[in-house]
GUDO-949938 format. One record per residue (C-alpha): x, y, z; residue in one letter. Coordinates in steps of 0.001 Angstrom, whole numbers, padded with zeros to 6 digits, always signed. Layout:
REM residues N
XYZA;...
REM end
This chain:
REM residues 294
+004929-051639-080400X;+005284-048837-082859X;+002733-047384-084266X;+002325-047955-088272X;+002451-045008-089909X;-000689-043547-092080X;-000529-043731-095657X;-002151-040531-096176X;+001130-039115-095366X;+002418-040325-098340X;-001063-039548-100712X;-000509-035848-099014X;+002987-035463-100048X;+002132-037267-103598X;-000539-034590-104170X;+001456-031613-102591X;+004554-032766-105339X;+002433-033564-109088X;+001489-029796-107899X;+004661-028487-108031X;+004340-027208-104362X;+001077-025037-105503X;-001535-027394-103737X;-003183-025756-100632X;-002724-028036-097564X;-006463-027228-096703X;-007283-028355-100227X;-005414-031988-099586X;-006937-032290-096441X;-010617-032269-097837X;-009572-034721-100142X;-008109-036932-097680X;-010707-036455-094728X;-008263-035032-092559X;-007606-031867-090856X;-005673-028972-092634X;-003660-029119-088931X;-002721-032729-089595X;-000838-032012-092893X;+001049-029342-092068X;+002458-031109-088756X;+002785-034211-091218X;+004471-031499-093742X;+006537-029851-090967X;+007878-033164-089708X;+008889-034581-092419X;+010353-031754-094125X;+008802-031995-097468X;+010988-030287-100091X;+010232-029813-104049X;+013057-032270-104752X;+011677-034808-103013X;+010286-038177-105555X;+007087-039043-105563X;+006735-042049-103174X;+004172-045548-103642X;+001524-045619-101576X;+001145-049079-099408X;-001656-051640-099594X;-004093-050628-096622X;-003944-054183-094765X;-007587-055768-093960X;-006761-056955-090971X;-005384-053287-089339X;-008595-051834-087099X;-008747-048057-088303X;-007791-046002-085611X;-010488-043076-086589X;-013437-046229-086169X;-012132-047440-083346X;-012196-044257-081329X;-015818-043348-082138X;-016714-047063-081175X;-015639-046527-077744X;-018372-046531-075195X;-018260-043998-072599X;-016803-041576-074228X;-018001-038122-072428X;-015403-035805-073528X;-018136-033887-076049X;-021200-034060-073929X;-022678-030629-074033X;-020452-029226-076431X;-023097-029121-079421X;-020092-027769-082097X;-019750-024840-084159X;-019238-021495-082505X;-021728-019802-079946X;-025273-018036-081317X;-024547-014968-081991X;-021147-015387-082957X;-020190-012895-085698X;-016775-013436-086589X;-017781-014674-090121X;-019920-011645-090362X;-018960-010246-094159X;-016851-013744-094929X;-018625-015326-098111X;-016214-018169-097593X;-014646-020749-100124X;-011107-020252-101491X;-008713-017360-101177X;-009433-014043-103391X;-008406-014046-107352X;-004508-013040-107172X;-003876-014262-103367X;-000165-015450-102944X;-000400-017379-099514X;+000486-020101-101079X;+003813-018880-103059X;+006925-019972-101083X;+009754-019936-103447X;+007962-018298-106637X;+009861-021025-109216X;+006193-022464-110056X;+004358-019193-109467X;+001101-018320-111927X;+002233-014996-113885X;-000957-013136-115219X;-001325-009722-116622X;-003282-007994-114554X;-001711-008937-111503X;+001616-007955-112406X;+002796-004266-110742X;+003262-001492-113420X;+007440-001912-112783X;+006816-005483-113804X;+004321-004559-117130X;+007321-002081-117898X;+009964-004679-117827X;+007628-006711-120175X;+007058-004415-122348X;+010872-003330-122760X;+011839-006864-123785X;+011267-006632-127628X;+012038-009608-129981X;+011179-010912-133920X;+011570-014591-132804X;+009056-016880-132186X;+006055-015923-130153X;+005994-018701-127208X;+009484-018813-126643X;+009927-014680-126663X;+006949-014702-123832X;+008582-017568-121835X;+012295-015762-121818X;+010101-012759-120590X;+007813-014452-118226X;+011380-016177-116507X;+012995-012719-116407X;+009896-011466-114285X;+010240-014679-112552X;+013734-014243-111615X;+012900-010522-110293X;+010408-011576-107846X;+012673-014385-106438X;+015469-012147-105754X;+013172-009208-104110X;+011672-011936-101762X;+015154-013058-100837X;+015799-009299-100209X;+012797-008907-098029X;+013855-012480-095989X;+017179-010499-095356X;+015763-007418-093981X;+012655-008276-092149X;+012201-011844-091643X;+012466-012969-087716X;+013693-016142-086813X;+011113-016883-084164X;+007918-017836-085567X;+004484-018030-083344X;+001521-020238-083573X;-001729-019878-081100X;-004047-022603-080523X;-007884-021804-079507X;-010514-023589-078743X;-014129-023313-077969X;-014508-024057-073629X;-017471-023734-071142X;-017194-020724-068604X;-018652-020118-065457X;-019934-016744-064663X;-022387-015274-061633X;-025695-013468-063349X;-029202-012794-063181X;-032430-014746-063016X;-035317-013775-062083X;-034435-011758-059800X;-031736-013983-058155X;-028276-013958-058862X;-027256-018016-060118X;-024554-019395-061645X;-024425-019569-065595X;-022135-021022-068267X;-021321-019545-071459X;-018504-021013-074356X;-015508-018624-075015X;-012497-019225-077453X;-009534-019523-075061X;-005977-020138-075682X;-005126-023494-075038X;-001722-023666-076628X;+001007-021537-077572X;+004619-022353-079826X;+007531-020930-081161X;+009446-022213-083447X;+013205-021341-084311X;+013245-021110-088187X;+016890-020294-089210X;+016809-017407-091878X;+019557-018411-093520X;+017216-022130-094554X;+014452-020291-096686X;+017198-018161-098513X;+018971-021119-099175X;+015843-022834-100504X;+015071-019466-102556X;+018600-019345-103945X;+018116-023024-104815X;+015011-022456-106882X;+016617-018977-108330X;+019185-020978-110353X;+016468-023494-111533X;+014781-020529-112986X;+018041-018933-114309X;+019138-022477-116071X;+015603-022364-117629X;+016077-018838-118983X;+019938-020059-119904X;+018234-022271-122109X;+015627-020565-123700X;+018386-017157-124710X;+020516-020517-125926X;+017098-021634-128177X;+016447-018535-129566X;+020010-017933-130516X;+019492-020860-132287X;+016605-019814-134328X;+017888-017114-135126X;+021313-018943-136623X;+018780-021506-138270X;+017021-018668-139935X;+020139-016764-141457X;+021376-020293-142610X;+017968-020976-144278X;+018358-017346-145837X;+022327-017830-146938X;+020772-021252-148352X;+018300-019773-150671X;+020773-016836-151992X;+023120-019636-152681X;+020751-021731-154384X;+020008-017974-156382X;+023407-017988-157153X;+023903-021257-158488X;+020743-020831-160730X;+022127-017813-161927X;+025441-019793-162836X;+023763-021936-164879X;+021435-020160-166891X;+024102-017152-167618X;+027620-018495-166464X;+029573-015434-168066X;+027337-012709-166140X;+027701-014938-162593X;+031640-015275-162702X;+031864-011539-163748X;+029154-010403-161204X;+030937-012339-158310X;+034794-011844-159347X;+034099-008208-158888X;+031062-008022-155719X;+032438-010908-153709X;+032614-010385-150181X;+035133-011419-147331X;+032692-013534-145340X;+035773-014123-142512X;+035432-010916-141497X;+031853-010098-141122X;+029680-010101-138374X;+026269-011851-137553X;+024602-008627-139006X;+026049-008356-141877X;+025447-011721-142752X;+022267-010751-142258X;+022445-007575-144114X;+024575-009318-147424X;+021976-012212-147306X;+019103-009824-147318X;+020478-008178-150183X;+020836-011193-152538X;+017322-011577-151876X;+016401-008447-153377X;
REM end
């Protein structure tokens, strides 16, 4: 009989997708009781993807023993006896670790860059020039986000350049764990048997990853972020038409007051200053409309 599959697969992708991709797997497994190991063979295996949708978690069925209570019910089980966790004393391999999360700025978690956190004082000074070069008058927010996506766009096409230069196909994962040893010393004078715990190498993969997958999945996330900044050129080109139609509007309205307060001054005025409006630019539309509100 098959076995039934855990739900916390499906909580575990849930979480890793409301996050845009951003959650850390270690993160997910805290929250779910699980090892960080756990998700990302559950992640690998399934092939989670951005585009995925968000699936419904099952009822959890009463009447299912939990596999996790079942195995520490199990009498007889020897396979920790001796083996009090935790690494050796003495150990110093977290010797200058203060632990918790990554540092401020870390990226190990960036795979594509479409959702990546921009902040100024991690950007490089190439990237702070590029800001700084794109000048505007339009609206604030939507000047910084048309800004933000061009530095955005950048950083997606270096990191496909760097996949096509330096990335191997073969990727290697080592296994260790802690594991009684048997060595010949000293006691009191005699030479006896003793045991001490090492990390050894229990397990060793490589994986094929085809280069030509993650570029796809870059290039795939590139053009979201180049339809985004599509549409937010195409927004402030419109508030920009919306403002010289609001300023056309009020010289018109000037005109028409004009009209009817001096009528033989406004037919004279315009019979002699009126412009060919078929032929002029944005600018100058600009420029004439500027002028009648002077």
């Amino acid at each position: 009989m098959a076995r039934k599959r855990d739900p916390r697969r499906i909580e575990a992708k849930n979480m890793w997708l409301e996050s845009g991709g951003e959650m850390k797997l270690v993160d997910i497994a805290n929250k779910l009781n699980c090892s960080s190991n756990q998700i990302r063979k559950w992640k690998s295996t399934e092939k989670w993807s951005i585009d995925d949708e968000i699936e419904s978690v099952p009822k959890s069925n009463s009447n299912v023993t939990n596999e996790k209570e079942r195995y520490y019910k199990l009498k007889g089980n020897s396979n920790a006896i001796g083996n009090r966790g935790g690494a050796p004393p003495g150990n110093s391999n977290a010797v200058g670790n203060a632990g918790g999360s990554a540092p401020i700025g870390n990226k190990n978690a960036v795979t594509t860059g479409e959702f990546e956190t921009l902040s100024w004082e991690f950007l490089t000074e190439r990237e702070r020039q590029l800001y700084e070069s794109m000048n505007g008058n339009l609206v604030t927010h939507i000047n910084q986000t048309i800004r933000e996506l061009e530095i955005r766009k950048r950083r997606m096409m270096e990191r496909i350049a760097n996949i096509e230069k330096s990335m191997s196909d073969v990727e290697r994962s080592t296994l260790k764990q802690l594991r009684e040893k048997e060595y010949v010393g000293e006691k009191n004078g005699n030479k006896v048997i003793l045991r001490k715990q090492e990390l050894v190498t229990v397990e060793e993969r490589e994986k094929v990853t085809a280069k030509i997958d993650r570029i796809l999945s870059l290039e795939n996330s590139l053009n979201n972020v180049t339809s985004q900044l599509i549409r937010a050129i195409k927004q402030q080109s419109d508030l920009e038409q919306a403002e010289l139609k609001k300023g056309l509007m009020r010289s018109q309205t000037s005109l028409n007051r004009e009209k009817l307060y001096k009528p033989d001054e406004a037919n004279k005025s315009n019979a002699v200053n009126k412009p060919d409006f078929s032929g002029m630019s944005t600018e100058e539309l600009r420029s004439y409309a500027a002028s009648l509100r002077k």
